[in-house]
C-alpha positions as CSV (number, residue, x, y, z in Angstrom):
1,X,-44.0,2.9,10.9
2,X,-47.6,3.2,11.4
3,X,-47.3,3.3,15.3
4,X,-47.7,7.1,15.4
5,X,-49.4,6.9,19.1
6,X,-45.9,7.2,20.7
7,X,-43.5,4.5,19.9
8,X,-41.4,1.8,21.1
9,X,-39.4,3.5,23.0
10,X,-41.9,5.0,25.4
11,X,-43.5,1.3,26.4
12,X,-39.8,-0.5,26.2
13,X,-37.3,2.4,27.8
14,X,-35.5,4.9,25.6
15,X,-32.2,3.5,23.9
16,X,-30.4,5.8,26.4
17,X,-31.8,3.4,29.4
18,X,-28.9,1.7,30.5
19,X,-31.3,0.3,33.3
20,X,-34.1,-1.2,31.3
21,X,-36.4,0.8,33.2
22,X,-39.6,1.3,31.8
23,X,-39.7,5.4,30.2
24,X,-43.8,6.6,31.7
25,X,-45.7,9.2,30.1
26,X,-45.2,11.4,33.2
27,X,-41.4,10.8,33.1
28,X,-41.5,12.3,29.1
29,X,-43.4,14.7,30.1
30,X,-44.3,16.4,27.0
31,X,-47.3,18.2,26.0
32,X,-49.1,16.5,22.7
33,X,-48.1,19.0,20.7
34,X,-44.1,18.2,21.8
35,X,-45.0,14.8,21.1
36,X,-46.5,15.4,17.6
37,X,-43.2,17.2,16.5
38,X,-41.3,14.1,17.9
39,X,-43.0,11.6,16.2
40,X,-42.6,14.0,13.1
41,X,-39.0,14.2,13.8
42,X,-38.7,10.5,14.1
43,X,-40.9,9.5,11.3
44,X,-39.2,11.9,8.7
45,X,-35.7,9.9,10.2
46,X,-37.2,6.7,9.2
47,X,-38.3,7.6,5.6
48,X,-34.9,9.3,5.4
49,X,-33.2,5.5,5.6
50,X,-35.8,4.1,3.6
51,X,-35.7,7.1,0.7
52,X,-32.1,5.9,0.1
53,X,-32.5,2.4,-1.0
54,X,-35.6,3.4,-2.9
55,X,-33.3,6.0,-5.0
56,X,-30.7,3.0,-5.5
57,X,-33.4,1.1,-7.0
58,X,-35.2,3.7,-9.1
59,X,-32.5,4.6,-10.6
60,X,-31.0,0.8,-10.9
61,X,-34.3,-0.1,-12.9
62,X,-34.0,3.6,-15.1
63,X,-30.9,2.8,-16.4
64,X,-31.7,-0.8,-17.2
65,X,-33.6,0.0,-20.2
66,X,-30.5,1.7,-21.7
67,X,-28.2,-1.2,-21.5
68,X,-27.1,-3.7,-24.3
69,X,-29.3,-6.4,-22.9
70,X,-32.1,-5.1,-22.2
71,X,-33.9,-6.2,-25.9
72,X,-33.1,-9.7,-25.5
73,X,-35.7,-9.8,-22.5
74,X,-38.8,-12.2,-23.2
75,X,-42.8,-10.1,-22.7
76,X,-42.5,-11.9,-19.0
77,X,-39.3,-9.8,-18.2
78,X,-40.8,-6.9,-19.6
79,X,-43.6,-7.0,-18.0
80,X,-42.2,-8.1,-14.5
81,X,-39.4,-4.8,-15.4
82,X,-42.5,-2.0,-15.8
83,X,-44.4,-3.2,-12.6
84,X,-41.2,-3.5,-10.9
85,X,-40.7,0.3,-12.2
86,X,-43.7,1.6,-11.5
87,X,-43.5,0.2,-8.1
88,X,-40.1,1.5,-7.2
89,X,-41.9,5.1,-8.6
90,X,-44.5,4.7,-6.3
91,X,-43.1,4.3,-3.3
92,X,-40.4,7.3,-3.9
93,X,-43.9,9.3,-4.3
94,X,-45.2,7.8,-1.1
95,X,-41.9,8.3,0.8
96,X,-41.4,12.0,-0.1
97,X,-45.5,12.6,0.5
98,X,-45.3,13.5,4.0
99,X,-43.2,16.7,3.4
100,X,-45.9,18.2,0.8
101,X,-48.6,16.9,3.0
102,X,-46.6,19.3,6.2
103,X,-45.9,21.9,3.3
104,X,-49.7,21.9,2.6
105,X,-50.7,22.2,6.0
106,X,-47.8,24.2,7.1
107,X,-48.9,26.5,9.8
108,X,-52.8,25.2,10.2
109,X,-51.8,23.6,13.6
110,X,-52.8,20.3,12.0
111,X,-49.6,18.7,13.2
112,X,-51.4,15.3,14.6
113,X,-52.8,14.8,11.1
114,X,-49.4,15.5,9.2
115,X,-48.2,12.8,11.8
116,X,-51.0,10.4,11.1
117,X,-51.2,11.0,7.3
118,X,-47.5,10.2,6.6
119,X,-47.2,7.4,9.2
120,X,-49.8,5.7,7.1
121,X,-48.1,7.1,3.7
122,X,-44.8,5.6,5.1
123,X,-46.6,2.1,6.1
124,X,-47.8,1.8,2.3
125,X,-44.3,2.5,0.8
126,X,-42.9,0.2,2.9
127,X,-45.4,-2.3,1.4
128,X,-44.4,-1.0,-2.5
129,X,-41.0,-1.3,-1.6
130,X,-40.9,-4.9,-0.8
131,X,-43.4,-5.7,-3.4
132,X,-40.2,-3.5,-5.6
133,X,-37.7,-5.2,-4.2
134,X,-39.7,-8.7,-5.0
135,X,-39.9,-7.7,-8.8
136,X,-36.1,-6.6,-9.1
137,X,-35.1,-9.9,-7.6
138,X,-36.8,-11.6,-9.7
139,X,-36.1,-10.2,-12.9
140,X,-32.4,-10.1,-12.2
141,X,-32.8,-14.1,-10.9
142,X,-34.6,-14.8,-13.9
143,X,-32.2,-13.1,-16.5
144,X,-29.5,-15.1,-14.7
145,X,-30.7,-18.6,-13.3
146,X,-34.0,-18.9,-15.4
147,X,-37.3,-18.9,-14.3
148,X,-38.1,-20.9,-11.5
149,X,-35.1,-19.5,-10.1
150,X,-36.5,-16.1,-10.1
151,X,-40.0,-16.8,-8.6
152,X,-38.5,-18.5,-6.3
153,X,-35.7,-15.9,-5.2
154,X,-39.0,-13.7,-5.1
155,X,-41.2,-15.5,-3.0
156,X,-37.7,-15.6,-0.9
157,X,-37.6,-11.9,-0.9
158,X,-41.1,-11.3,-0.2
159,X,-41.4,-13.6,2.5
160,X,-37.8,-11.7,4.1
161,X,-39.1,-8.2,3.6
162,X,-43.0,-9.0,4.5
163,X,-41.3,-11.4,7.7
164,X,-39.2,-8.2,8.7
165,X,-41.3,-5.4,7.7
166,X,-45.0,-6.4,8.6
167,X,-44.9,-9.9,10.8
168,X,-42.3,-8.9,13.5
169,X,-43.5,-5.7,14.1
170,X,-46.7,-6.8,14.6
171,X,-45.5,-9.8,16.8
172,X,-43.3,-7.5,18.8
173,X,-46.7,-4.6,19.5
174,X,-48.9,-6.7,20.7
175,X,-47.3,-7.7,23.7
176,X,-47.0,-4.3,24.6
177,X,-50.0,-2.2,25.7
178,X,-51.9,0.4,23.6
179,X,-51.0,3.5,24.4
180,X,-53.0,6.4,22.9
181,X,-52.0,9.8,23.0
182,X,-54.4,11.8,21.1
């Protein structure tokens, strides 16, 4: 998500080119202003997908606390519960940051930074969200299977959401040439 320069789509064809061809800048033709409110548009449809499993996990870990069970957990548990919750918190706050970062700069044609800002507030909640998903794996593995099963169903998931969200990305960008649009 931190590709706020243009994306894929304009070095690899759009996903309406049946042909392959490659999309130019001249055939997209849009001012950088046009392309500012694109890469808004397709930012804010980005964090919508990732706001949702955030939500599911927030408000997993909220109720947890409340259940039957939850006194029996040892301090490691505990503790592995809290950062897992204040991880899942912070990344709800850095998903939903980039509409009161454009509602602060609403109308101080500061566009390009809104874009900038939140691509890089979305790139660090993707980074507390695996690190959340990581700590709710492993508490639930560890209430379950024990232990070693839960650090290792965590190093698992981190590996799977760090492979996924940071490695192919990167492996996949740069092949492709820099293309810079300020």
């Amino acid at each position: 998500m931190d590709d706020t320069s243009g994306d894929a789509t304009e070095a690899t064809g759009g996903a309406g080119d049946a042909g392959g061809a490659k999309e130019t800048d001249a055939e997209r033709d849009e001012t950088p202003l046009q392309r500012a409110d694109r890469n808004f548009a397709e930012l804010l449809q980005e964090l919508r997908v990732t706001q949702t499993g955030v939500q599911i996990l927030f408000a997993f870990l909220l109720t947890l606390a409340f259940t039957q069970r939850f006194p029996t957990l040892d301090d490691v548990q505990r503790g592995t519960y809290i950062a897992t919750l204040l991880l899942a918190m912070l990344s709800a706050a850095l998903f939903t940051a980039p509409a009161a970062v454009h509602r602060g700069l609403f109308r101080r044609r500061a566009k390009r930074l809104i874009v900038d800002v939140s691509s890089r507030l979305a790139s660090i909640g993707l980074a507390m969200l695996g690190l959340s998903f990581t700590g709710a794996v492993m508490l639930v593995v560890d209430v379950v299977l024990g232990r070693a099963a839960g650090v290792a169903a965590a190093v698992a998931t981190l590996v799977v959401c760090g492979s996924l969200w940071g490695v192919l990305p990167w492996a996949l960008r740069r092949n492709l040439p820099r293309v810079d649009k300020r």
